[in-house]
C-alpha positions as CSV (number, residue, x, y, z in Angstrom):
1,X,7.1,-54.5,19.1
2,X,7.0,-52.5,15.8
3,X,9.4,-49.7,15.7
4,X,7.8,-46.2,16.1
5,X,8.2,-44.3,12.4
6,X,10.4,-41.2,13.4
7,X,8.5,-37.7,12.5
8,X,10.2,-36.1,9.7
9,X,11.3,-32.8,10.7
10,X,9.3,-29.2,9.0
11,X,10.6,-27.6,6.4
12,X,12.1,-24.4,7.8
13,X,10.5,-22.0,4.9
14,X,7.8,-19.5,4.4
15,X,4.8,-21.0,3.1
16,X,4.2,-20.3,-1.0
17,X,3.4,-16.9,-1.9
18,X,4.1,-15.5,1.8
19,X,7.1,-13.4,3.1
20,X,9.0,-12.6,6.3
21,X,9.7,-9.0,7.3
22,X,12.8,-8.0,9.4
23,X,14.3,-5.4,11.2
24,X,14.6,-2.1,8.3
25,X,11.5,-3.3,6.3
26,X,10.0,-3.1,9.5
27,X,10.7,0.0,10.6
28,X,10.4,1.6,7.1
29,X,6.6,0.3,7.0
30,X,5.8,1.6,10.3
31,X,7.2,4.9,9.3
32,X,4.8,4.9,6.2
33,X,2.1,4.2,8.0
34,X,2.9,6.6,10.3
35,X,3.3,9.2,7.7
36,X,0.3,8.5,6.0
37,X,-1.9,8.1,9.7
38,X,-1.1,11.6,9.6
39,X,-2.5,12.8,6.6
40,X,-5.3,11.3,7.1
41,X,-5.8,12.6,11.2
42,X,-5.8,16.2,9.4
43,X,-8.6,15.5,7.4
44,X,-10.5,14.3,10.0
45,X,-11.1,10.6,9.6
46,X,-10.8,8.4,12.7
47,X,-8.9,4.9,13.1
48,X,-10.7,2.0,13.0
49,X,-9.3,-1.8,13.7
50,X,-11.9,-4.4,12.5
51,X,-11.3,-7.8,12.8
52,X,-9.1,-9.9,10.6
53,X,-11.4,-12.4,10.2
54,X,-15.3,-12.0,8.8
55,X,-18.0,-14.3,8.3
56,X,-17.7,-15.6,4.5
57,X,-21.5,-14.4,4.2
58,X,-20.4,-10.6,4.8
59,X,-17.5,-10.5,3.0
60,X,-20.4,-11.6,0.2
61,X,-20.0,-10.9,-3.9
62,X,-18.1,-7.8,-3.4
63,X,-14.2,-10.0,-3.9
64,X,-12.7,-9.3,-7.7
65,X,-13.4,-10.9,-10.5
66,X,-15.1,-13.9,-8.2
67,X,-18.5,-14.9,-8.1
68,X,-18.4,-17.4,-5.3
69,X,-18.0,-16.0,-1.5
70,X,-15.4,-18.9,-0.6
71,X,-13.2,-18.0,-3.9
72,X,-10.2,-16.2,-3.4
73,X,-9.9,-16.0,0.1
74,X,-8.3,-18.2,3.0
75,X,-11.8,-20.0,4.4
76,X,-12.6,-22.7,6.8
77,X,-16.4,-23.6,8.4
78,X,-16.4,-23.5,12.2
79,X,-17.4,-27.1,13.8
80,X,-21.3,-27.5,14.1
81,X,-23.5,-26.9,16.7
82,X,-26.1,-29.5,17.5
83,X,-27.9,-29.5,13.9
84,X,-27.0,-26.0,13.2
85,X,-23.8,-26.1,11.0
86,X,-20.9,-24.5,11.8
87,X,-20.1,-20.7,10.2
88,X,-17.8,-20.3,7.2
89,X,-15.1,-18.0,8.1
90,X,-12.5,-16.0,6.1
91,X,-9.7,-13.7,6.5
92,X,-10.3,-10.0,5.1
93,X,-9.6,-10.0,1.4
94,X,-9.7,-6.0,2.1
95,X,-10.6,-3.4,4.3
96,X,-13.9,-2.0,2.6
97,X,-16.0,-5.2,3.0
98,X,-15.0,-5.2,6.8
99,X,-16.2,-1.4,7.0
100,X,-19.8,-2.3,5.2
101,X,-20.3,-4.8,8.4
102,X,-18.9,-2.2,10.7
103,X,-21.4,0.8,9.6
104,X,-24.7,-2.0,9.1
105,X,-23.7,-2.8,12.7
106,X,-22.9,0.3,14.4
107,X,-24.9,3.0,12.3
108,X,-26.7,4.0,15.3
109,X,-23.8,4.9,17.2
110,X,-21.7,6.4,14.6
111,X,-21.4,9.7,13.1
112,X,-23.0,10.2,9.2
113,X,-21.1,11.1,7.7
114,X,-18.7,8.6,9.0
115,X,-15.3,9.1,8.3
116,X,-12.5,6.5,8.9
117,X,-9.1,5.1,8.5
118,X,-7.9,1.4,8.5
119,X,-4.6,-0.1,7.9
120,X,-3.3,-3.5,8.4
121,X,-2.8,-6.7,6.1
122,X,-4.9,-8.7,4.0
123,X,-5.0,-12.1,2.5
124,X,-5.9,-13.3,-1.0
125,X,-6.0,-17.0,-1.9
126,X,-4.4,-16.6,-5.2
127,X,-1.8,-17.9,-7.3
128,X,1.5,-15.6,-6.6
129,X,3.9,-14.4,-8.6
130,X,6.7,-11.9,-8.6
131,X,6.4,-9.4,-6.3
132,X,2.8,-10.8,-5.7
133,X,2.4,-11.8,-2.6
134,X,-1.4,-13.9,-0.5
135,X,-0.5,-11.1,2.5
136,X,0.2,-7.9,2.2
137,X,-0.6,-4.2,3.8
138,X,-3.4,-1.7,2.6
139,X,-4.0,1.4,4.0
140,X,-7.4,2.5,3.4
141,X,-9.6,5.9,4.2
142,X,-13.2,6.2,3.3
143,X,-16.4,8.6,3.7
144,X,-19.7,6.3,4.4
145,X,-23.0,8.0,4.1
146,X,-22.0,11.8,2.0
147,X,-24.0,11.5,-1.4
148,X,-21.6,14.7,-2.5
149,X,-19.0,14.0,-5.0
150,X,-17.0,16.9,-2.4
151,X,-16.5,14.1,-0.8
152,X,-14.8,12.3,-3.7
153,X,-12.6,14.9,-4.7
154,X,-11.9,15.4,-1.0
155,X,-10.4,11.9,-1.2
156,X,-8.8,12.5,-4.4
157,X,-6.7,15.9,-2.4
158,X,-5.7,13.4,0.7
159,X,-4.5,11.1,-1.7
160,X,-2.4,13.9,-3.2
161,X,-1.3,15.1,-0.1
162,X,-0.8,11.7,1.4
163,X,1.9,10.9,-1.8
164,X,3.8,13.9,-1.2
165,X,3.9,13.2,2.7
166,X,5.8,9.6,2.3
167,X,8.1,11.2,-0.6
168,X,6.7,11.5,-3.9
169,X,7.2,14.3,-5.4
170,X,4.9,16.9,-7.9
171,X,5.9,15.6,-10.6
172,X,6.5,12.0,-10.1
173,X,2.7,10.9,-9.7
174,X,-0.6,11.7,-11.0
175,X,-4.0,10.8,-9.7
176,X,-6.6,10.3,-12.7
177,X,-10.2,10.2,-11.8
178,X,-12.9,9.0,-14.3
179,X,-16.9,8.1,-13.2
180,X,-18.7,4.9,-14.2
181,X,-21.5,6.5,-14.6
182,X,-20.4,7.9,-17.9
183,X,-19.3,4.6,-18.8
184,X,-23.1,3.5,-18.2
185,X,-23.7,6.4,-20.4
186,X,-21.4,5.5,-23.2
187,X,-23.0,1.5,-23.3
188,X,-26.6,3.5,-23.5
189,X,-25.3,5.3,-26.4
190,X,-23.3,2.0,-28.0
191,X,-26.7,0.2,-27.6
192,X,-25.5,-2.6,-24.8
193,X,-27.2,-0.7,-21.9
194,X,-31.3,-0.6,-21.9
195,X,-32.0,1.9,-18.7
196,X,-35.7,0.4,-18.1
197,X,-34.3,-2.9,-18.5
198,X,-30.5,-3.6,-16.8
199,X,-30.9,-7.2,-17.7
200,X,-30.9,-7.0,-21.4
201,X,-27.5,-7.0,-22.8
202,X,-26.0,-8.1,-19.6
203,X,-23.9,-10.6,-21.3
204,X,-22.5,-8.6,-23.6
205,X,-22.2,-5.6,-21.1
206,X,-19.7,-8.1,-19.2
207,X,-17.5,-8.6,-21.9
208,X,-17.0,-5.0,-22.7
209,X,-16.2,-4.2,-19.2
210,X,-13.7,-7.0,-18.8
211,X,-12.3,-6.0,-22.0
212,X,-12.2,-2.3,-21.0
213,X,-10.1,-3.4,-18.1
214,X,-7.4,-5.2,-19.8
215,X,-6.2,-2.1,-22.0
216,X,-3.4,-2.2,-20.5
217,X,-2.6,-5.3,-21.1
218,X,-4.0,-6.0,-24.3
219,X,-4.1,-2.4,-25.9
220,X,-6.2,-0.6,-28.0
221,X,-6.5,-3.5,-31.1
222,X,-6.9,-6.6,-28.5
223,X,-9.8,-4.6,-26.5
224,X,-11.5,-3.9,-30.2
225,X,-11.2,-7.1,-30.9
226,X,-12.9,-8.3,-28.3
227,X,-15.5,-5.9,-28.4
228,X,-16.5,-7.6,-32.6
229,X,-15.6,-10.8,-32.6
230,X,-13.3,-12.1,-30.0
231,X,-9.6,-12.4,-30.2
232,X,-6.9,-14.9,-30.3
233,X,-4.3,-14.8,-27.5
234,X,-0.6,-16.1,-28.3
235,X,-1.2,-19.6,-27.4
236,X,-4.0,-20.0,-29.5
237,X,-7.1,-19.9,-27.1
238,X,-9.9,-17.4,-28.6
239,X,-12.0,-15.7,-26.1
240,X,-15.3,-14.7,-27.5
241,X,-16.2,-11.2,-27.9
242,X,-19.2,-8.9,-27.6
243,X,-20.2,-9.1,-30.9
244,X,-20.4,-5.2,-31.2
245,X,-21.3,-3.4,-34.4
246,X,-18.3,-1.6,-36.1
247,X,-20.0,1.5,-35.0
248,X,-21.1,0.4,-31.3
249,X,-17.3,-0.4,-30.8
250,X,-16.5,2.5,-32.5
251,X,-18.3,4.8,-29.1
252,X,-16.8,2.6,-26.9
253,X,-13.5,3.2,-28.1
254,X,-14.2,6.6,-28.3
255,X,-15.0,6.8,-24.4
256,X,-11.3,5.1,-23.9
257,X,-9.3,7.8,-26.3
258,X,-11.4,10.7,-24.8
259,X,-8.7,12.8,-22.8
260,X,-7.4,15.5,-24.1
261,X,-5.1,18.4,-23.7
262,X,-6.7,20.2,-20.9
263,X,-9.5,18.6,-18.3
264,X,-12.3,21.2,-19.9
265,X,-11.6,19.7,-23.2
266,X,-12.1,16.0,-21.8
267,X,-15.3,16.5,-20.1
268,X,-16.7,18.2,-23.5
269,X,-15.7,15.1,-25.4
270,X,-17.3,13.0,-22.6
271,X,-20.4,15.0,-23.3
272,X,-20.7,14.5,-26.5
273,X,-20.1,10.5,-26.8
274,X,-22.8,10.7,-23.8
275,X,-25.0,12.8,-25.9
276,X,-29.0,11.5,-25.3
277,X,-28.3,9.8,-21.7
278,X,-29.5,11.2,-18.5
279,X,-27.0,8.6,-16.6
280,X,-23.9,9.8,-19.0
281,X,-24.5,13.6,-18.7
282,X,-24.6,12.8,-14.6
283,X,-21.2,11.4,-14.4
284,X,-19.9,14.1,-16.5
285,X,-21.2,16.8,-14.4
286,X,-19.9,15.2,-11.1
287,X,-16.4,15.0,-13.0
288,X,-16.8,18.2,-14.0
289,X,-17.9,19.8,-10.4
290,X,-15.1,17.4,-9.2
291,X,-12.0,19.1,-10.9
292,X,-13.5,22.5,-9.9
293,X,-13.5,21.4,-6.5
294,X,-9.8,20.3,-7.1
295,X,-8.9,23.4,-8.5
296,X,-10.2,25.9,-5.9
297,X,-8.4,23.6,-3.3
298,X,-5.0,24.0,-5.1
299,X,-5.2,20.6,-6.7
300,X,-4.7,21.2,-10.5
301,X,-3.7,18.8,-13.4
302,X,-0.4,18.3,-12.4
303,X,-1.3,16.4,-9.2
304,X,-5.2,15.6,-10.1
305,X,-6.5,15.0,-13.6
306,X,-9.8,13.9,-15.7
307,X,-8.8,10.2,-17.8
308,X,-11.2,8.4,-19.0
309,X,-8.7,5.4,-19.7
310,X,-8.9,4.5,-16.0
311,X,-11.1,1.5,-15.5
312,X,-10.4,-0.5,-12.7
313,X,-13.2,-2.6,-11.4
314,X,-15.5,-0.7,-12.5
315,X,-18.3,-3.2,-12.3
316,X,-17.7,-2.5,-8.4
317,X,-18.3,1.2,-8.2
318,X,-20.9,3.3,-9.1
319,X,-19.8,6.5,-9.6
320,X,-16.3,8.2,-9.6
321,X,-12.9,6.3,-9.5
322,X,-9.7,7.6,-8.9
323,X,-6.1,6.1,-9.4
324,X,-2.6,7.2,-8.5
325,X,-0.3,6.2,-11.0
326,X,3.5,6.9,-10.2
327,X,4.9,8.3,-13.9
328,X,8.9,8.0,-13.1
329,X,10.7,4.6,-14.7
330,X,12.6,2.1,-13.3
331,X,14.2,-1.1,-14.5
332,X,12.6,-4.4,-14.1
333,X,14.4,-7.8,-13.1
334,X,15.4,-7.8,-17.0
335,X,17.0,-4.7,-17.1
336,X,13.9,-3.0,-19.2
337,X,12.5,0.2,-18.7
338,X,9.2,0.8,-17.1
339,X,6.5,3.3,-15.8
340,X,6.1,2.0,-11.9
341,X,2.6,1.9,-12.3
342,X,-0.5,1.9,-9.7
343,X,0.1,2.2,-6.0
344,X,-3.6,3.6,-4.9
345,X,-7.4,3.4,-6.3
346,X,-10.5,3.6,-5.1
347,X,-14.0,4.9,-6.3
348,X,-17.7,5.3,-5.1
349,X,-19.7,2.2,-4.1
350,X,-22.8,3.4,-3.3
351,X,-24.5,-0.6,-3.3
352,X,-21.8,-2.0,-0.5
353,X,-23.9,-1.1,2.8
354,X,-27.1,-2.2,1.4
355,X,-26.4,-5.7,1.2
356,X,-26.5,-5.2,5.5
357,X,-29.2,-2.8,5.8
358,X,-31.5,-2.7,2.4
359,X,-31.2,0.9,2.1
360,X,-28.8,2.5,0.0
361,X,-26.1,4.2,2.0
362,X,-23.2,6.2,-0.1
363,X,-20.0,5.7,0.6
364,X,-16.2,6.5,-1.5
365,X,-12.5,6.4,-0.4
366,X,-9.4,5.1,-1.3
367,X,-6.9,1.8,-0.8
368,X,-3.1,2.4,-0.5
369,X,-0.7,-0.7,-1.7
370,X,2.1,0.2,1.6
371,X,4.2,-2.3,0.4
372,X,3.7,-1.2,-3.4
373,X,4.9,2.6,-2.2
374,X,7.8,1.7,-0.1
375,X,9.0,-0.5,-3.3
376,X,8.4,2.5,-5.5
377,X,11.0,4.6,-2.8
378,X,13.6,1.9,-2.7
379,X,13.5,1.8,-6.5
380,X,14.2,5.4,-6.4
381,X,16.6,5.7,-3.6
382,X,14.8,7.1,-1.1
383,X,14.8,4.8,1.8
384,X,17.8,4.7,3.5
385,X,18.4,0.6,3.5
386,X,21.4,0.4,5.9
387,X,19.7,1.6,9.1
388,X,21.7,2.7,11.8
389,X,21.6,-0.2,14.7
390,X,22.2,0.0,18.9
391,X,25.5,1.6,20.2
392,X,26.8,-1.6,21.8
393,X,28.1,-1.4,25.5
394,X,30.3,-4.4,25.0
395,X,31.6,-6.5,28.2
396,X,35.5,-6.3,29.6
397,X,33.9,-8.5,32.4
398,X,31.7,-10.7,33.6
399,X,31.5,-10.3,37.3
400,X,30.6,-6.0,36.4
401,X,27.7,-7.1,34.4
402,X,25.5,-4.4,36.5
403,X,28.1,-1.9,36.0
404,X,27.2,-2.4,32.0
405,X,23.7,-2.7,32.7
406,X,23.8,0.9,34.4
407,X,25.8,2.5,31.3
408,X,23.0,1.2,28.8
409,X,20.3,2.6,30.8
410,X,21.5,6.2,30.9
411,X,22.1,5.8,27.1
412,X,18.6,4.9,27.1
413,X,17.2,7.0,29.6
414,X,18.9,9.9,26.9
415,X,16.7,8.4,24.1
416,X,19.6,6.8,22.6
417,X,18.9,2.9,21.5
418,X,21.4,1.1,23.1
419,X,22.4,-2.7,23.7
420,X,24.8,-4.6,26.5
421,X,26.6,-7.0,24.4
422,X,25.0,-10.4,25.9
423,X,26.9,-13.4,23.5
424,X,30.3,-15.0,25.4
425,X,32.2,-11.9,26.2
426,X,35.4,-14.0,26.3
427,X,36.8,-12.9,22.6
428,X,36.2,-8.9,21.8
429,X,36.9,-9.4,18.5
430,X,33.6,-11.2,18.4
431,X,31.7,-8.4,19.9
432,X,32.9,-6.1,17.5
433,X,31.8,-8.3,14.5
434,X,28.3,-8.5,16.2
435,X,28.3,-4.7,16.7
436,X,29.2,-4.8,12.8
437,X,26.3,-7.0,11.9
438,X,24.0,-5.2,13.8
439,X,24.9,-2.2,11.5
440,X,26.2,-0.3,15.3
441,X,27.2,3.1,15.1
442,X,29.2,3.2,18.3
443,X,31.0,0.8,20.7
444,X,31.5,2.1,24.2
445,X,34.8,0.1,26.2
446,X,35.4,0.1,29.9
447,X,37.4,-2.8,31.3
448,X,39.3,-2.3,34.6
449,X,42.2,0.2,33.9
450,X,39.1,2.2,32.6
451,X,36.9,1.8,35.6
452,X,39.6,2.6,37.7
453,X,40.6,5.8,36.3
454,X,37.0,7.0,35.7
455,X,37.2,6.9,31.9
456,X,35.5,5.2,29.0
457,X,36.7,4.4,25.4
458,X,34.2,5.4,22.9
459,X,34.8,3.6,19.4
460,X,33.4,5.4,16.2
461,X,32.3,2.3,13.9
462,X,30.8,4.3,11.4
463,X,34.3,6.4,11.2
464,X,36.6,3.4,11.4
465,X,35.3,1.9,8.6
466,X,35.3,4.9,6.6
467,X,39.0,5.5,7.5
468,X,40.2,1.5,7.1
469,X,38.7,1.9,3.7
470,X,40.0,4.9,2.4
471,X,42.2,6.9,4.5
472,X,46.5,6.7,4.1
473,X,48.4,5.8,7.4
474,X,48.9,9.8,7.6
475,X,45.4,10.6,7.5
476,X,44.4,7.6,9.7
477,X,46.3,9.2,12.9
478,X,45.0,12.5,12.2
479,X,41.2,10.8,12.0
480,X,41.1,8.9,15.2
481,X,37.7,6.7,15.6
482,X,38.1,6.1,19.3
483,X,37.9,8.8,22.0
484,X,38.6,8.8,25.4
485,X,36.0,10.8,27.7
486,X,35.4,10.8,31.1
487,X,32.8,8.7,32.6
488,X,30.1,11.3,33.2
489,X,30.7,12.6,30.1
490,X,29.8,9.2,28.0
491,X,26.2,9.9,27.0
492,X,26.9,13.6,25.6
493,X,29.7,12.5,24.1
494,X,27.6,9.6,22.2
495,X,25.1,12.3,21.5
496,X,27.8,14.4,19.9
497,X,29.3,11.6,17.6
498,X,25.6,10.1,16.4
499,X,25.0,13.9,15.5
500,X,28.3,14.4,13.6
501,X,27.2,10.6,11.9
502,X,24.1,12.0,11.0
503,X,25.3,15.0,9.0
């Protein structure tokens, strides 16, 4: 009898471009979200959790940069039924496709406008790299069905207000708003754009949009080039460009270098590279009523500001987009210094519904990279990594387990977290390592002599580890870290010393 072939065991590790989460990271994410729930409560938008997973079919054209529904995300076709085959199915690539089915499905129970909030993780089937991971957390709020740009620059405040809430300072952040509709307006003027005829030009339009939105990666020179000729990359590969006119380029370029000192002076340059198109002098007037909503709010240029250089996606919006771009540097894994960059955008996308219903229904909001935000704190200092773990009841004896078990459940019952040590209680040194891994503030000790004389020993970790460290033998006697309290005393006496810990 052949010999069965032994199963090779699984590779204990994350699969490639996916993470694990604990305990801190955790905690620090569900604070965030908490934080920015909050924001978005007092404007008025209501929580919404849509399904993970969406047929490929609604998720539809509306993924970036991708053509092909099944591109980009994690897809698999249900088994077949009969002749009919089977539904192709894909995880969320992000939260604003899922809220198109949503309102096409429940219009006619929902409010309009219909305000709403989503958070929760999303997957893109795409090659990772540092700090790019195929999961991660958005937190999105959007307004379906309000044709007003108040409701854009209402967005554009709670995104303002939502910064500050987690911890970003005035000062450390700007949100810069620009309108694709002006955009449309400057490739009417450049000659790329026919209005009675979208199709012409298309191919060239294509080019200067996807060259718009590499400036910052290629600059000023490598987006000219490819709005002439093309350009040459490093390696040698040309990509072809527009073939603009010296001149055409020359309005294009003129739309991306249009901010100026003040936002009035930025909208008057707008107007004039716009000069002759109905479509331009729109999107200048909503960016224009736009900042004078912001300003009567409270929102000025130091939190909210008018840049034309911000471009992203714009072949998926219609009208305004906003981004927040956090301004203070840190150092990258080389030791450089660097602008932290992007952590929110969003925009209008009045087209998104339609493809459900056949109407056009406006919509705008917003899309918050969690993850990108609590990086941007750590990098400044302002998450506390070394949380505070359980005070650890720790075990004298086995046979007064329920004696234990009673002690944690008045800490508990006080709101204190609390923990019965539950490894081999035979070595105590051991319990006080766990209690040091666990990052525990405070040890509580009763073993017989204890029990008997109605007292418990109450060990400050935090304290003793300050005073091993530091303190002379002098100092150390004067500083005890363990106090002895009686028993009825315990949980005020923990309550006392996690304050004192605290200050």
């Amino acid at each position: 009898m052949a010999k069965l072939k032994k199963q090779p065991r699984p590779k204990a590790e994350t699969p490639k471009g996916f993470r694990d989460y604990f305990g801190a990271e955790v905690t620090q994410r569900a604070a965030m979200l908490q934080a920015i729930a909050e924001v978005y409560h007092r404007y008025g938008f209501d929580a919404l959790e849509s399904s993970a997973v969406e047929t490929v079919e609604a998720l539809g054209k509306f993924l970036p940069d991708v053509d092909r529904p099944n591109e980009g995300v994690f897809a698999w076709q249900e088994d077949s039924e009969g002749d009919k085959p089977g539904d192709w199915l894909a995880l969320r690539y992000d939260l604003t496709a899922p809220l198109a089915r949503v309102y096409a499905q429940h219009r006619n129970d929902l409010p309009t406008p219909y305000r709403r909030y989503a958070m929760g993780p999303v997957w893109r089937n795409e090659k990772p790299g540092p700090g790019r991971f195929r999961q991660f957390y958005q937190c999105d709020a959007d307004t379906v069905g309000a044709p007003s740009v108040a409701a854009d620059a209402e967005i554009c405040a709670m995104l303002s207000d939502t910064l500050e809430a987690v911890g970003i300072p005035r000062g450390d952040y700007v949100v810069r708003v620009n309108n694709r509709k002006v955009l449309n307006g400057v490739m009417e003027v450049a000659g790329v754009l026919d209005p009675k005829n979208p199709d012409n030009f298309s191919a060239e339009r294509g080019i200067v949009l996807r060259a718009i939105d590499k400036l910052d990666r290629l600059g000023l020179d490598g987006v000219r080039a490819l709005l002439g000729e093309g350009r040459k990359d490093d390696s040698g590969d040309f990509t072809k460009g527009a073939g603009l006119s010296q001149a055409q380029a020359d309005v294009v370029m003129g739309f991306m270098q249009a901010k100026r000192a003040t936002g009035a002076e930025t909208v008057a340059r707008l107007r004039e590279l716009v000069s002759g198109s109905a479509v331009g002098g729109a999107g200048v007037d909503e960016l224009e009523t736009i900042a004078d909503l912001l300003a009567a709010g409270g929102y000025g240029p130091d939190r909210v500001e008018i840049d034309p250089s911000v471009v992203r996606g714009l072949g998926y919006y219609t009208g305004p987009v906003f981004e927040a771009e956090l301004t203070f540097e840190i150092f990258d894994e080389k030791g450089r210094k660097r602008q932290f960059g992007s952590v929110a955008g969003g925009g209008r996308y009045d087209d998104l519904v339609k493809r459900f219903t056949g109407q056009e229904v406006p919509a705008t909001g917003v899309s918050i990279g969690v993850d990108r935000l609590l990086a941007a704190l750590s990098a400044k200092g302002r998450i506390d990594k070394d949380q505070a773990g359980p005070v650890i009841v720790t075990v004298m004896d086995k046979a007064r387990m329920a004696d234990y078990q009673a002690m944690v459940a008045e800490l508990r019952g006080a709101g204190i977290r609390a923990e019965v040590y539950l490894g081999n209680p035979k070595n105590f040194g051991n319990q006080l390592k766990y209690a040091d891994r666990r990052a525990s503030p405070i040890a509580i000790i009763e073993g017989g002599d204890e029990q008997a004389a109605g007292i418990v020993q109450i060990k400050d970790l935090v304290l003793g580890a300050r005073i091993a460290q530091n303190a002379t033998l002098e100092e150390w006697k004067e500083r005890p870290s363990q106090f002895e309290v009686p028993r009825g005393e315990m949980v005020a006496k923990v309550r006392e010393m996690l304050a004192g810990q605290a200050e």
